[in-house]
C-alpha positions as a Markdown table, in Angstrom:
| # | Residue | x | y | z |
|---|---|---|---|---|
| 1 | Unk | 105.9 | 124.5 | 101.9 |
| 2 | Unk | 103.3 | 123.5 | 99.2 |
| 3 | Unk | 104.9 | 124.5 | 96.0 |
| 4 | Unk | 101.9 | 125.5 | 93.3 |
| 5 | Unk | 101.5 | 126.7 | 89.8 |
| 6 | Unk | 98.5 | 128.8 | 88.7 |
| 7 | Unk | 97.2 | 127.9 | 85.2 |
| 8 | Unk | 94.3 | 129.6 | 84.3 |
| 9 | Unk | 90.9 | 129.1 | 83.7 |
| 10 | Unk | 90.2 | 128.8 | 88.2 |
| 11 | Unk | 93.0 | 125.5 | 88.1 |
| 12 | Unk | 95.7 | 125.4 | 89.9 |
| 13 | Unk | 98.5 | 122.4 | 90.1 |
| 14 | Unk | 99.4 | 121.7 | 93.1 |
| 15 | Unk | 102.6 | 120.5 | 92.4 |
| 16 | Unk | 104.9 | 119.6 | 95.8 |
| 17 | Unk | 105.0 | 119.7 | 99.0 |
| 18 | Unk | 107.6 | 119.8 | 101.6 |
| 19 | Unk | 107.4 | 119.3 | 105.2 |
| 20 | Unk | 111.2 | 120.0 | 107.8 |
| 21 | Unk | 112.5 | 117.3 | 108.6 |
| 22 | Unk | 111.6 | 118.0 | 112.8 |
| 23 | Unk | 108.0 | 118.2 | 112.3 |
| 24 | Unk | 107.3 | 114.9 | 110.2 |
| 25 | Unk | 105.2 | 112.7 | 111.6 |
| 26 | Unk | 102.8 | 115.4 | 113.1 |
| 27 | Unk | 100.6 | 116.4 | 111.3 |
| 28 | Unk | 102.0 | 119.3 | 109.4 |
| 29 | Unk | 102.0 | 117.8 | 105.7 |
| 30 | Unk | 98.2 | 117.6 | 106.1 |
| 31 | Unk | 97.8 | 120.7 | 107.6 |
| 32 | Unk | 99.3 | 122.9 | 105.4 |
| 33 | Unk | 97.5 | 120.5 | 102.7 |
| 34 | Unk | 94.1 | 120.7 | 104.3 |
| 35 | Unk | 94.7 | 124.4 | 104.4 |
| 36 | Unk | 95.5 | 125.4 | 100.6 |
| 37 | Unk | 92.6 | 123.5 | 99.8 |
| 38 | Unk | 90.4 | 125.4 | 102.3 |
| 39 | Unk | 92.1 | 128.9 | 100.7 |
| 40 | Unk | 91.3 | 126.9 | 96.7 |
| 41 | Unk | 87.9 | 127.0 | 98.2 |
| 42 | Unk | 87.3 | 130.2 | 99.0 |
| 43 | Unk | 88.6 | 131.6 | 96.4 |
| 44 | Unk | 87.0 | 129.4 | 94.0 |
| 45 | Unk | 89.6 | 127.5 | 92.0 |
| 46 | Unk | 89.8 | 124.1 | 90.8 |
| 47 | Unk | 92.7 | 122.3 | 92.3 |
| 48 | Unk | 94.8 | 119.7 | 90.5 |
| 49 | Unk | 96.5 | 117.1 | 92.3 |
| 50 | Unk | 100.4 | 117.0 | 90.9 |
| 51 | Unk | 101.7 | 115.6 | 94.3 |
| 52 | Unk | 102.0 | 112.3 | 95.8 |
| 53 | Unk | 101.1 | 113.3 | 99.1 |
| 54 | Unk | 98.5 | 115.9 | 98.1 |
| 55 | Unk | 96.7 | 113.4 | 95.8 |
| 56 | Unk | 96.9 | 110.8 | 98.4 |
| 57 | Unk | 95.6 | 113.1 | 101.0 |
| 58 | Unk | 92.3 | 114.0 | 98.8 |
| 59 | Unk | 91.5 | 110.6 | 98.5 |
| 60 | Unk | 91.0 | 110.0 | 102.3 |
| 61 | Unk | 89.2 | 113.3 | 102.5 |
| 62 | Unk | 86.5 | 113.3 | 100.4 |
| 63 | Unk | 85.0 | 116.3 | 101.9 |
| 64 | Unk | 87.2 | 118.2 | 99.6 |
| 65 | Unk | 85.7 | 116.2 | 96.2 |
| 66 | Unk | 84.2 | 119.7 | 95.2 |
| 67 | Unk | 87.7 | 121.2 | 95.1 |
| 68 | Unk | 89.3 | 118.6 | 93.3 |
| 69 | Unk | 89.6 | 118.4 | 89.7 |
| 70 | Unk | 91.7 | 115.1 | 88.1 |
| 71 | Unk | 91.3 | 115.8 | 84.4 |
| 72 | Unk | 94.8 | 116.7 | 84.0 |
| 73 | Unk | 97.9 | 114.9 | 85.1 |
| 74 | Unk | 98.2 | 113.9 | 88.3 |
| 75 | Unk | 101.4 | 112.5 | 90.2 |
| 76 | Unk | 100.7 | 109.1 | 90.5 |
| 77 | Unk | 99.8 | 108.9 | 86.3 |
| 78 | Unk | 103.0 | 111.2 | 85.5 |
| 79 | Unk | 105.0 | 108.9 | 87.9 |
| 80 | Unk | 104.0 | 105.9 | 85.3 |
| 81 | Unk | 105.4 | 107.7 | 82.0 |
């Protein structure tokens, strides 16, 4: 489950995601994360990273840059306040 908040303006937050507790470990975080982006996209909004995992994810695949937009928030700098 990728939990998400549409904000206006082509962003959306991308705000948490959950993965069952039987299919960590394979894959399925990045797959459903790899997959909203791929939807983001297509559809031509600008994602902000509010997760952890989703932020994290972005920065090892950069093929995604053009989706990405950090001038809001994102988990790690909320995580510091």
């Amino acid at each position: 489950m990728l939990e998400y908040t549409l904000v206006g303006n082509g962003d959306i937050w991308f705000e948490h995601t959950h993965v069952p507790v039987m299919l960590r470990g394979q894959g399925a975080g990045a797959a459903l994360v790899r997959a909203a982006l791929l939807k983001a996209r297509e559809l031509g909004w600008r994602v902000i990273p509010r997760c952890a995992f989703v932020a994290d994810y972005v920065q090892r695949h950069p093929e995604f840059a053009d989706v990405i937009h950090f001038d809001r928030p994102t988990a790690s700098s909320l995580a510091t306040k």
